[in-house]
C-alpha positions as CSV (number, residue, x, y, z in Angstrom):
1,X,4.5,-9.4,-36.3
2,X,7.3,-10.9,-37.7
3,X,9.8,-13.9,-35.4
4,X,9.4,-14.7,-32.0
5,X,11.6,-13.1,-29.2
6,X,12.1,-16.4,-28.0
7,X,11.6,-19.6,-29.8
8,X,11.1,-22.8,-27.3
9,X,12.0,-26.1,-29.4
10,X,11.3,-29.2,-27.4
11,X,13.3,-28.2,-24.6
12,X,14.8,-30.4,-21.9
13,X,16.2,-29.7,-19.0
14,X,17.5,-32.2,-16.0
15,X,19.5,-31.5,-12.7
16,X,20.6,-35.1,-11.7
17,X,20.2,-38.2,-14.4
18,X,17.8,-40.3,-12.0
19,X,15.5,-37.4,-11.1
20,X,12.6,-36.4,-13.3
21,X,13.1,-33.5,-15.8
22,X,12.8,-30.1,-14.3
23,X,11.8,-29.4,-18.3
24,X,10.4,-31.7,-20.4
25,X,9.9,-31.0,-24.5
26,X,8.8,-28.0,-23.5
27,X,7.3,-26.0,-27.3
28,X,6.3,-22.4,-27.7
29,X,6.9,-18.9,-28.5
30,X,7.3,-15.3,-26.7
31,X,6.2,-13.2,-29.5
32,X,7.7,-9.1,-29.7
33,X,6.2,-5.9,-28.0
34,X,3.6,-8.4,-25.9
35,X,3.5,-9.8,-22.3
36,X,4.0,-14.0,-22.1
37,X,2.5,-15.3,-18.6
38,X,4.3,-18.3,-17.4
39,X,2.4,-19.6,-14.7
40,X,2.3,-23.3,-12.6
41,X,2.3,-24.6,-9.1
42,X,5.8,-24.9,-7.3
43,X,8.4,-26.7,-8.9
44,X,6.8,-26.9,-12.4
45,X,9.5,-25.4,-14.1
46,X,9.0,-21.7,-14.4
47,X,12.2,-20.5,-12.9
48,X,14.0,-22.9,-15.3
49,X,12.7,-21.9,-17.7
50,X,13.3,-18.0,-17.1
51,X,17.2,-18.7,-16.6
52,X,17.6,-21.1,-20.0
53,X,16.1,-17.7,-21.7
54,X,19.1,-15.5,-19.8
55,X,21.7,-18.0,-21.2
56,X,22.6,-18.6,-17.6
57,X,21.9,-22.7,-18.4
58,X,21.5,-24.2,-21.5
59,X,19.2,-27.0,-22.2
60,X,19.7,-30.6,-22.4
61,X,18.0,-31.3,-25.5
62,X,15.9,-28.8,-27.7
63,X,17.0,-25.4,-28.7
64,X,16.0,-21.9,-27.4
65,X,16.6,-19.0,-29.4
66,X,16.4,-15.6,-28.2
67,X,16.1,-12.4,-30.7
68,X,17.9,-14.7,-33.2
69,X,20.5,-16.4,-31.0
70,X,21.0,-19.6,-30.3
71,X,21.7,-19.8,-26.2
72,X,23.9,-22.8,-26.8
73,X,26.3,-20.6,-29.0
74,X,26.2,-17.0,-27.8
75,X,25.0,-16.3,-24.5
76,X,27.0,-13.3,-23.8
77,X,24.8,-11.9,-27.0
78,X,21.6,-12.7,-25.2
79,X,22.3,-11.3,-21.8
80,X,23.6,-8.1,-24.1
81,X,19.7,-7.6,-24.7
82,X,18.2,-9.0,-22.1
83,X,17.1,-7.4,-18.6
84,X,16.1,-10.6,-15.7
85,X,14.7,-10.0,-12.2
86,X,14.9,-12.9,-10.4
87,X,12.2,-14.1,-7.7
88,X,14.8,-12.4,-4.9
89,X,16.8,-9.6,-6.9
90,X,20.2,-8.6,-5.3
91,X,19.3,-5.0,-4.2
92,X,21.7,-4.3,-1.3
93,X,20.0,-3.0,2.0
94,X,22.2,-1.0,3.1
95,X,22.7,1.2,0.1
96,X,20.7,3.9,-0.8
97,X,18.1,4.3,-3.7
98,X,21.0,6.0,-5.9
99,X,23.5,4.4,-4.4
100,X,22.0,0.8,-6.1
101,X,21.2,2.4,-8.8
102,X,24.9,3.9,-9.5
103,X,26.3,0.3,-8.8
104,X,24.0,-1.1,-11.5
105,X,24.9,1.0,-14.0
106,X,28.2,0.4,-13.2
107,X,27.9,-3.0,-14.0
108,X,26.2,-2.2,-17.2
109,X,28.6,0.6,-18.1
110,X,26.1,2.9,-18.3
111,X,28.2,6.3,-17.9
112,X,28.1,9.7,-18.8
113,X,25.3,12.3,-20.0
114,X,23.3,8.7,-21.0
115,X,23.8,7.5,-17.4
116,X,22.4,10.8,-15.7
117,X,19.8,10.9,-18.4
118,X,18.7,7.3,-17.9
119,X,18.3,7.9,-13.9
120,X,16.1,10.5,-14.2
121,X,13.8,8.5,-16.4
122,X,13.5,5.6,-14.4
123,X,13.3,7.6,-11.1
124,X,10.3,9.1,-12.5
125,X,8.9,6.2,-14.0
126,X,9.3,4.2,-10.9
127,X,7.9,7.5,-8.8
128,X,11.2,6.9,-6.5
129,X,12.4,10.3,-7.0
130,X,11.7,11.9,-3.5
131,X,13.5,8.9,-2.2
132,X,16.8,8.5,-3.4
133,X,18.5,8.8,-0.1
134,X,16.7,6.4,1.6
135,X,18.7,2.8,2.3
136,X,17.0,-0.3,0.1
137,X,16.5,-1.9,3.4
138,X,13.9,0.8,4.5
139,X,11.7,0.9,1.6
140,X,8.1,-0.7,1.4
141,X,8.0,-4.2,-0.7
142,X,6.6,-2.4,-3.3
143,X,9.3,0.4,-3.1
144,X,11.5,-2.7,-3.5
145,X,10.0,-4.1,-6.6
146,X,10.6,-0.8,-8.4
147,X,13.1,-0.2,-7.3
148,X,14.7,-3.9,-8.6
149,X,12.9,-2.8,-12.2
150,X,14.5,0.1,-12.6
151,X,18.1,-1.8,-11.9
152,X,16.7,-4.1,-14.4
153,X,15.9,-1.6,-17.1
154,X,19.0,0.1,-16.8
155,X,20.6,-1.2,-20.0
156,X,17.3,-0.3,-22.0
157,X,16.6,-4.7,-22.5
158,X,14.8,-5.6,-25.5
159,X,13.6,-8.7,-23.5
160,X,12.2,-8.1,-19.7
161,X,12.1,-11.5,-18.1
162,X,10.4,-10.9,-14.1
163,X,10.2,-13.6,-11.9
164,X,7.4,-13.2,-9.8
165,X,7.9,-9.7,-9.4
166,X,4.9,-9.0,-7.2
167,X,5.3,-11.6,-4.2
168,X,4.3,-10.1,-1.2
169,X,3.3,-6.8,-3.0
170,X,0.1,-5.3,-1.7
171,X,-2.9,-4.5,-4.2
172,X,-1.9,-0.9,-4.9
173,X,1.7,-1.6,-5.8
174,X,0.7,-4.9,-8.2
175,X,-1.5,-2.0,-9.9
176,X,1.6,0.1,-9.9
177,X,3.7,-2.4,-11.1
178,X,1.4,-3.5,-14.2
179,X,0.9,0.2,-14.9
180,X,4.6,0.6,-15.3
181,X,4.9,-2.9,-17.5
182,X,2.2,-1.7,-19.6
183,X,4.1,1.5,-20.2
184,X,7.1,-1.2,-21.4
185,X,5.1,-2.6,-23.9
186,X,4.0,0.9,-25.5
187,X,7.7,1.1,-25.8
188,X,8.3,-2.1,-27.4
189,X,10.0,-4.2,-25.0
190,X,8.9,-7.8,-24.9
191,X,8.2,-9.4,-21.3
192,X,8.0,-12.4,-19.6
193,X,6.2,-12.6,-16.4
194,X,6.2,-15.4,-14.2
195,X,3.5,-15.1,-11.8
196,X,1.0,-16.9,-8.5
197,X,-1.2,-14.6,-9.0
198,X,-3.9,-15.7,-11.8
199,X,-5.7,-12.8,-11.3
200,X,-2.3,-11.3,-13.9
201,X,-2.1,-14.3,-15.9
202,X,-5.4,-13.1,-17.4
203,X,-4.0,-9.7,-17.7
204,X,-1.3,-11.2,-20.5
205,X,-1.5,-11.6,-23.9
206,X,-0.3,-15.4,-24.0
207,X,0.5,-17.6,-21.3
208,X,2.5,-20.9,-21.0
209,X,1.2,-22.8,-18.2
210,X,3.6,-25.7,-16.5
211,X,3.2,-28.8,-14.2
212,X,6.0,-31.0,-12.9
213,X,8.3,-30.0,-15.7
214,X,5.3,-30.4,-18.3
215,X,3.8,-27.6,-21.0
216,X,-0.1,-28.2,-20.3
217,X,-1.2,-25.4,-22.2
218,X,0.5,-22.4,-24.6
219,X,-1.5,-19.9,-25.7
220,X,-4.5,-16.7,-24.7
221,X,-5.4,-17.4,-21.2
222,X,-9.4,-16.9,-22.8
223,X,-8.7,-20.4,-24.3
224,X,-7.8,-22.1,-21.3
225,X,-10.5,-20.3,-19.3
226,X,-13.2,-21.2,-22.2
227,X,-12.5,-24.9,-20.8
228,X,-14.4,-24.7,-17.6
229,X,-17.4,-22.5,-19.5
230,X,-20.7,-23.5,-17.9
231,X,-19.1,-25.5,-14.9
232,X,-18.9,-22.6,-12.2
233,X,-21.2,-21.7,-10.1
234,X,-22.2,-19.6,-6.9
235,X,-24.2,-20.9,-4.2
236,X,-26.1,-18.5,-2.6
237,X,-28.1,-18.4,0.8
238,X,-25.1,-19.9,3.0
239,X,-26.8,-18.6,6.6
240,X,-24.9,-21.4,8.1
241,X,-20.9,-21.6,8.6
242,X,-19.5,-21.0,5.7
243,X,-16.4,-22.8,6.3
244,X,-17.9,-25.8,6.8
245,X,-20.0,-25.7,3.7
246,X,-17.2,-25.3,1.2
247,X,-15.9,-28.1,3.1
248,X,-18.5,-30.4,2.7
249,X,-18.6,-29.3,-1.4
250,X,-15.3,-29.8,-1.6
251,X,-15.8,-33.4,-0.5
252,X,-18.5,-33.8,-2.9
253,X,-18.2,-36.4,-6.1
254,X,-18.3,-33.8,-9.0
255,X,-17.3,-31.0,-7.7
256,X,-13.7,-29.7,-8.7
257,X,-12.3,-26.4,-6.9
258,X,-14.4,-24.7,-4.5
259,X,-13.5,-21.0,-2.8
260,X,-15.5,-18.6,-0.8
261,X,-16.6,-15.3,-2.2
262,X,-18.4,-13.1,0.0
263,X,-21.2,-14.9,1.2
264,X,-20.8,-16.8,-1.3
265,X,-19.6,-20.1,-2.4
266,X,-18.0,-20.8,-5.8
267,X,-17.4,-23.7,-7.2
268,X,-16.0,-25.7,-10.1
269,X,-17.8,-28.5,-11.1
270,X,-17.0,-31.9,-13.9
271,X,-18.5,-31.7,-17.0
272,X,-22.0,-32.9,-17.1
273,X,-22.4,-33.1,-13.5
274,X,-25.3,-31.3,-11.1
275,X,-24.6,-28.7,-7.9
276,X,-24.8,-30.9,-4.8
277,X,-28.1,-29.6,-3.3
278,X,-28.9,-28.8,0.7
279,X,-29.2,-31.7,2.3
280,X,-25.9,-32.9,0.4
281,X,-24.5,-30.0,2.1
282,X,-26.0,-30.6,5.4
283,X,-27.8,-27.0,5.1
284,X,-30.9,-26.3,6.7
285,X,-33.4,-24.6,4.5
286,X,-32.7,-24.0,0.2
287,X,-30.2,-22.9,-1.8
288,X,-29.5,-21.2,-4.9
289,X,-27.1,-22.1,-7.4
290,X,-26.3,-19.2,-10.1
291,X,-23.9,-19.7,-13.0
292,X,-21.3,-17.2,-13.3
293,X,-18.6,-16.1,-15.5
294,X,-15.4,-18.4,-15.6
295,X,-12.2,-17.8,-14.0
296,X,-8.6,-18.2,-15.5
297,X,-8.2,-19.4,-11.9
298,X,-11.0,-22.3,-12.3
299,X,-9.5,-23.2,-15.2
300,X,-6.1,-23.9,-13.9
301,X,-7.0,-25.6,-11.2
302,X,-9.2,-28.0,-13.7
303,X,-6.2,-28.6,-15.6
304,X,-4.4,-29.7,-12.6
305,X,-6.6,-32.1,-11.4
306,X,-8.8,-30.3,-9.0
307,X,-8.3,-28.4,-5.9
308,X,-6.9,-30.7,-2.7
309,X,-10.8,-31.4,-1.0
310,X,-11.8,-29.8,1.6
311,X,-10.3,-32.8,4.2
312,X,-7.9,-31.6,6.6
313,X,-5.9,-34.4,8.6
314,X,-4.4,-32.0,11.0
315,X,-7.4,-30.8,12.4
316,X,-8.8,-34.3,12.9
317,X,-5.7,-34.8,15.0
318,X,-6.3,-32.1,17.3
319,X,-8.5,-31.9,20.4
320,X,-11.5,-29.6,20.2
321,X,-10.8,-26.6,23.0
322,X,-13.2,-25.1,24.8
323,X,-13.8,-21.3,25.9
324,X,-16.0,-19.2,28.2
325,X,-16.9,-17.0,24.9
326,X,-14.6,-14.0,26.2
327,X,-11.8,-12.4,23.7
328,X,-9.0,-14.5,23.4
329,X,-6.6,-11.5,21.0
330,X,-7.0,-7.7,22.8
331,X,-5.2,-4.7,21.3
332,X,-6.0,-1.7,23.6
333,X,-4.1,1.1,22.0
334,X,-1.2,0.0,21.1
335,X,1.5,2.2,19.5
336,X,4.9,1.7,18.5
337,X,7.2,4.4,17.8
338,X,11.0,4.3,16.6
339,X,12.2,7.8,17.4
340,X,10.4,10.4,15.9
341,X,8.8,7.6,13.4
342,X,5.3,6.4,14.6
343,X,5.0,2.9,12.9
344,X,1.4,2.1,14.5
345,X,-0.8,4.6,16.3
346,X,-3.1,3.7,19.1
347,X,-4.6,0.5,17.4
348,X,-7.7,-1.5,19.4
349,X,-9.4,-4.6,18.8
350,X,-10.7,-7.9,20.2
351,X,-10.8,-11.2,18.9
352,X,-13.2,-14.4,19.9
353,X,-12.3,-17.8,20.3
354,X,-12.6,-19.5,17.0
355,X,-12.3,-16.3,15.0
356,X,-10.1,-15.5,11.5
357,X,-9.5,-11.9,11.9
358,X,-7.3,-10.6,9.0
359,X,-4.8,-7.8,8.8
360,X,-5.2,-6.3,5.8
361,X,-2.8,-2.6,4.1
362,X,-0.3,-1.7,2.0
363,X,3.4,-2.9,2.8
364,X,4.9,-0.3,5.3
365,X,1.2,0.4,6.5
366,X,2.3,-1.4,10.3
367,X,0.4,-4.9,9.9
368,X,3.6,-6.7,10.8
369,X,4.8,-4.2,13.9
370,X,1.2,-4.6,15.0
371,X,1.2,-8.5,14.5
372,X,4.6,-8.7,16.4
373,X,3.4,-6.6,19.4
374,X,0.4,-9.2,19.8
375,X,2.8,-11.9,19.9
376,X,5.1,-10.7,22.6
377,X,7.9,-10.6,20.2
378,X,8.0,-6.4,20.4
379,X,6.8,-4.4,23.5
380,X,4.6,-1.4,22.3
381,X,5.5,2.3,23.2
382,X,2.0,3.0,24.6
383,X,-1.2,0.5,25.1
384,X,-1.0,-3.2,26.1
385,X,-1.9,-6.6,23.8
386,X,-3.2,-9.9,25.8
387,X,-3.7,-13.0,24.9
388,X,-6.0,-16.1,26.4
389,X,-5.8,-13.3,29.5
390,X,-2.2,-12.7,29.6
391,X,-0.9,-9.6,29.9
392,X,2.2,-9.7,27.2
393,X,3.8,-6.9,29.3
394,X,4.2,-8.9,32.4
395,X,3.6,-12.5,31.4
396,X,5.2,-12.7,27.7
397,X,6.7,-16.1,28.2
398,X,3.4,-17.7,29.6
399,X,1.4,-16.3,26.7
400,X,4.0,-17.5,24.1
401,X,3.1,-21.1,25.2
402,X,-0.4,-20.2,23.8
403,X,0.6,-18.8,20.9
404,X,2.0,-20.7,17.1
405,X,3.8,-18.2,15.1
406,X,4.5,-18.1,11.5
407,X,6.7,-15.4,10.5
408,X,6.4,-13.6,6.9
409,X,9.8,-14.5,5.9
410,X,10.9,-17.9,6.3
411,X,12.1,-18.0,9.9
412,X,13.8,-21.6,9.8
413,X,17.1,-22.9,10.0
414,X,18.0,-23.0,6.6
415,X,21.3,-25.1,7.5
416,X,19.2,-27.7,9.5
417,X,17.6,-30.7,7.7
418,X,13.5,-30.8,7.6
419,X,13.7,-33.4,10.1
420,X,16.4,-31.7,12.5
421,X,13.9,-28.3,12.4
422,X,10.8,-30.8,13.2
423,X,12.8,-32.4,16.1
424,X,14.4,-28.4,17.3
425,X,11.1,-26.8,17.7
426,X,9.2,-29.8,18.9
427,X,12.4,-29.7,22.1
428,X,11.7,-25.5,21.7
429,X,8.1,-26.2,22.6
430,X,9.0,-28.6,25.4
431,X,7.8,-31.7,24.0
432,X,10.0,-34.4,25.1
433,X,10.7,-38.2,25.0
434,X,8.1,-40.1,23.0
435,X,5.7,-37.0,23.0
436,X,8.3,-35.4,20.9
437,X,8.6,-38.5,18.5
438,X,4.9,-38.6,18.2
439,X,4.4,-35.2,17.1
440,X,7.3,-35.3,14.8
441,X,5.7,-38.3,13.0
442,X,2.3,-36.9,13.1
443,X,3.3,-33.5,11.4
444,X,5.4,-35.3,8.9
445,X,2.5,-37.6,7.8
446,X,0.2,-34.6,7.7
447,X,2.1,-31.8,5.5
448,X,3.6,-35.1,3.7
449,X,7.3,-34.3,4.2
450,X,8.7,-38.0,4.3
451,X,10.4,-37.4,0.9
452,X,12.2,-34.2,1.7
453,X,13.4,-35.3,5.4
454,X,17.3,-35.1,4.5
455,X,16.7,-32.0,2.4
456,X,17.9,-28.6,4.2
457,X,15.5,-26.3,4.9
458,X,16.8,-23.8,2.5
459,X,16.7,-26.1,-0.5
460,X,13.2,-26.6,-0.1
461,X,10.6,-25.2,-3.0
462,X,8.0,-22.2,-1.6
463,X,5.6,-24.6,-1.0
464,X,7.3,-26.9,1.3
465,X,8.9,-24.3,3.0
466,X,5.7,-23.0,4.3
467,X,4.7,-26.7,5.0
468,X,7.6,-26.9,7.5
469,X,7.0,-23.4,8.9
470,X,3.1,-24.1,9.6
471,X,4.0,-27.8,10.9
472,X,6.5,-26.1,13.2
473,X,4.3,-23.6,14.7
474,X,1.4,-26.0,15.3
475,X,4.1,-28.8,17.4
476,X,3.1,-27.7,20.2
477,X,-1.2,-27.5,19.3
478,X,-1.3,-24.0,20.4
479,X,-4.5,-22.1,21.4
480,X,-3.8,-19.3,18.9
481,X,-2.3,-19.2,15.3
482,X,-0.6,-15.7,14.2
483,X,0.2,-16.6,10.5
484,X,2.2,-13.6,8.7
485,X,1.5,-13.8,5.2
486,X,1.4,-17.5,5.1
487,X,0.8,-18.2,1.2
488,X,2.9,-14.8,0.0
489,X,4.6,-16.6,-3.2
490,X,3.0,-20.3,-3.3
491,X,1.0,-21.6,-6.1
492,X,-3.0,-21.6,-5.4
493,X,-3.0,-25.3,-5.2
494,X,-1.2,-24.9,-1.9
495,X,-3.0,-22.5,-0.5
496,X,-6.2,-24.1,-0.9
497,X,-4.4,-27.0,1.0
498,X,-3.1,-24.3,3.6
499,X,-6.6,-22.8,4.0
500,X,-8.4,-26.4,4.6
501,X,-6.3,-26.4,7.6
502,X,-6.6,-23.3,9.1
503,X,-10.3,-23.6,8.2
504,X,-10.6,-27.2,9.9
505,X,-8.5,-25.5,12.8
506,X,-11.0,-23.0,13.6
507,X,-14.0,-25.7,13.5
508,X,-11.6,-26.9,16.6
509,X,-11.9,-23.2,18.2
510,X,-8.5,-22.2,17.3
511,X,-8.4,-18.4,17.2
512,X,-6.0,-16.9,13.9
513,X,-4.9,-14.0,13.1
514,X,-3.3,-13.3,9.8
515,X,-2.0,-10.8,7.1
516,X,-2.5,-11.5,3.6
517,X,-2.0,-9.1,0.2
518,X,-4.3,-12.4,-1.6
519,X,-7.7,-10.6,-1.2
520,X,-9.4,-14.0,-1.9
521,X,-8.0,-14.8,1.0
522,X,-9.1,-12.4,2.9
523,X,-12.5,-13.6,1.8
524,X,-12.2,-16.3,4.3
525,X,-11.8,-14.0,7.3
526,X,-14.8,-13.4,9.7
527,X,-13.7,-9.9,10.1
528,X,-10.9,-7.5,8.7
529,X,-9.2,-4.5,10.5
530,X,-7.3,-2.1,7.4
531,X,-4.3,-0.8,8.7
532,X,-3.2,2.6,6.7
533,X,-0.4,4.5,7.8
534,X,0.2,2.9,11.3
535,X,-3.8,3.7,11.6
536,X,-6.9,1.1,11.9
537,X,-8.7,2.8,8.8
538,X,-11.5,0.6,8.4
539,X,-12.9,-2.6,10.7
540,X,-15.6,-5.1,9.7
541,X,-16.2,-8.2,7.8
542,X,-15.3,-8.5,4.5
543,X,-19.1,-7.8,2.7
544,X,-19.3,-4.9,5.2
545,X,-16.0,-3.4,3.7
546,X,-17.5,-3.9,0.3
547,X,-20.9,-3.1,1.5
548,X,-18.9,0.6,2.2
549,X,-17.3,1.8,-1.1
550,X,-20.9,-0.2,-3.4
551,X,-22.0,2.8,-5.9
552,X,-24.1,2.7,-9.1
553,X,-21.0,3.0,-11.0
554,X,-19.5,0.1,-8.9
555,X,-22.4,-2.2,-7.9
556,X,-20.6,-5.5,-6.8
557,X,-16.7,-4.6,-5.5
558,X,-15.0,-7.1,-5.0
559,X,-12.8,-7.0,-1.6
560,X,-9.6,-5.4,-3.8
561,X,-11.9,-2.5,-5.0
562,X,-12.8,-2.0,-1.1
563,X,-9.1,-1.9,0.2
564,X,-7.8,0.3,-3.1
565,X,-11.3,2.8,-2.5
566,X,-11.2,3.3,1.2
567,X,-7.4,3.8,1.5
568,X,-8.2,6.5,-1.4
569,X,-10.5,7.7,0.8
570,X,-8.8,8.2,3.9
571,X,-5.6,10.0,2.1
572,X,-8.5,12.1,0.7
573,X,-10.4,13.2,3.5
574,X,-6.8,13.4,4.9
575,X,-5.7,15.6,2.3
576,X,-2.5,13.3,1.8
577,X,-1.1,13.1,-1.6
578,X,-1.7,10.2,-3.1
């Protein structure tokens, strides 16, 4: 195999003297023509890490040698080789496909025969081809992604460093986009992928796994997963609320992580200890407990320390609410159009009072146009959305008071403080006087923000952005929660924490609605509605959707198999290309 691509010698890396390293002795290698996972919650390190390897910084201590070349002494040699793709790459909207691409190669003086040569490799690699006149700002996210590779591989890098190159990318275009990586590799390029998906970590040949600036483990993610061997187990024969039993596992003494799957409940337990039986679950009736196969997931949480419990503080702030058991969401036909373009086409469902009802699609498939139209914030071309009874035609502003909102990019004030956002959209909500000061205080106890009060909303990590967006659309204790991708990018530490709440919430008959490309996520819906090409493809709960696309060759989908199968389905019996 010969040396490393990169060499990691005891790295250190610190921002300020007094704070804690960002990078502390960090050790290991990124060895040639493989694929090196660097994975960790928020703020562990990764994206450090990713720009020492550019030569962008240099460390404190320690050395880091790429292809040879120490970053201290020639970092113009390393960026030379290099390609990096950073968690939001600089594609510019409003240029077309060629256009970006022509500025890129520009900028990396690629010219000539090898310019128009390279362009018509990566256009076809990347499948872009039929769109090259189409402005950056119109593609899908997934269009995106390739299209920010294919800038990226340009210059023909040795060394591909992605930063989490598939946030908010839908199932299909992740598959894409490891095709296309995998396609890298064949050609020798060496990558780095930094990633909050663990579903990929196990997909790469080593990974180096960080926490708070710390190395907790270098090496096949089959070693780390090995760790939690014999620990994780479904239960099976949940008839009651599901919800509520992970949360009562999670609570138990013992038991480490805990997620739903299916109808099923799985969860990590300590080493030696037992499944917590029925009545420790407060279920009526027996259970079954069945080992399964290990997760690179379970064992990353067990590193960590455990999931966050299955406790939620907000919800025991917040009043129960009661209902007469009629819908509380309605879509009846709606359809939005922008000129000849038909972005969702007569769309219908209703939604009960303490529901999770997911959106689920590709990206451009109309989940967010639809989502938008149900909160008032875009008037349909045909049909009609209400909420709690309100007509969001002729009432919008009374149904808004019923409605939290949590938009898919982060819809803050970046210039504002944490605490100047709290206090903005408590006075937007109408709290005033002392109500306002007690709800301020109450959502920073329960998302813990005390520390980052001063700290502008745009400096925040993922994480605690989301915190403060979720905090800020509950001020007000609405009736209904419309969360747009709420985890897209954070760790799976916090969205465990996220999903206690909304989970808690909906013990207190709060009614969500939310989009997620995390497909365990969607696990935790009641019921799903696909959206496909502005079209409601497919509507049911999440076994039914599996229940629909189980064969002999494919006896147990999971809920990714379902939305990749009946999307391949519809553009079949559609007679779409693919």
């Amino acid at each position: 195999m010969g040396t490393p691509m990169v060499v990691i010698d005891g790295v250190e890396k610190r921002f300020s003297p007094e704070a804690r390293p960002a990078l502390n002795g960090i050790t290991g290698t990124v060895e040639r023509g493989r694929i090196t996972g660097l994975v960790g919650p928020d703020g562990a390190g990764k994206t450090t890490l990713l720009r020492l390897m550019t030569g962008l910084m240099t460390p404190d201590r320690g050395a880091l040698i790429v292809d040879g070349v120490d970053s201290r002494e020639d970092s113009a040699a390393i960026q030379e080789i290099i390609g990096y793709m950073p968690q939001r790459f600089g594609l510019y909207e409003d240029l077309t496909v060629i256009e970006n691409l022509s500025l890129y190669a520009d900028l990396r003086a690629v010219v000539g025969a090898a310019r128009e040569e390279t362009f018509a490799e990566l256009l076809a690699f990347t499948a872009l081809g039929p769109f090259t006149d189409r402005l950056a700002g119109a593609l899908s996210g997934g269009m995106k992604q390739k299209l920010g590779l294919a800038c990226t591989l340009l210059s023909k890098p040795r060394l591909l460093l992605l930063d989490e190159p598939s946030v908010g990318v839908d199932p299909i275009s992740r598959r894409e986009l490891w095709r296309m990586v995998d396609a890298l590799i064949d050609d020798g390029i060496t990558v780095v992928w930094s990633s909050a998906y663990l579903d990929e970590a196990e997909q790469c040949d080593d990974v180096l796994l960080l926490n708070e600036g710390e190395l907790l483990f270098f090496g096949p993610p089959e070693d780390l997963t090995h760790r939690v061997a014999g620990r994780t187990y479904h239960i099976r024969g949940v008839d009651d609320d599901r919800r509520m039993v992970l949360s009562r596992a999670l609570n138990q003494d013992g038991v480490v992580d805990g997620v739903l799957q299916g109808q099923n409940i799985r969860l990590v337990l300590q080493e030696g200890r037992q499944v917590p039986d029925a009545a420790a679950l407060g279920v009526a009736g027996s259970l079954r407990a069945v080992e399964v196969a290990p997760r690179f997931e379970d064992a990353f949480v067990d590193i960590l320390g455990g999931g966050p419990g299955g406790t939620s503080v907000l919800a025991d702030r917040i009043k129960a609410l009661r209902g007469d058991g009629g819908p509380v969401i309605e879509a009846e036909g709606l359809t939005k159009r922008f000129g000849s373009f038909t972005a969702v086409s007569d769309v219908s469902f209703s939604i009960r009072m303490g529901e999770v009802f997911g959106l689920l699609g590709p990206n451009g498939a109309g989940k967010s146009t639809t989502f938008k139209m149900l909160c008032g914030l875009m008037q349909p071309t045909l049909g009609g959305a209400r909420v709690v009874g309100l007509d969001l035609k002729t009432a919008p502003g009374r149904a808004r008071a019923h409605i939290g909102y949590m938009a898919q990019k982060f819809s803050l004030y970046g210039n504002l403080s944490v605490l100047q956002n709290l206090r903005f959209f408590a006075g937007v909500y109408g709290l005033t006087g002392r109500a306002r000061r007690v709800q301020v205080e109450r959502m920073i106890e329960t998302f813990a923000l005390k520390s980052h009060l001063s700290v502008s909303a745009d400096d925040l990590p993922l994480g605690f952005k989301q915190r403060l967006a979720l905090s800020c659309a509950l001020m007000h204790e609405p009736e209904v929660l419309f969360l747009d991708e709420p985890t897209s990018g954070v760790d799976p530490i916090t969205r465990r924490e996220f999903w206690a709440h909304i989970n808690a919430l909906v013990e207190k008959g709060v009614t969500i609605m939310v989009t997620t490309h995390f497909m365990d996520e969607a696990e935790y819906c009641d019921r799903l509605a696909l959206i496909y090409r502005g079209r409601e493809i497919a509507t049911g709960a999440p076994q039914d959707l599996k229940a629909r696309v189980r064969t002999e060759t494919r006896p147990d989908p999971t809920l990714e198999d379902a939305f990749i199968a009946l999307i391949e389905d519809f553009d079949a019996r559609q007679k779409v290309p693919a």
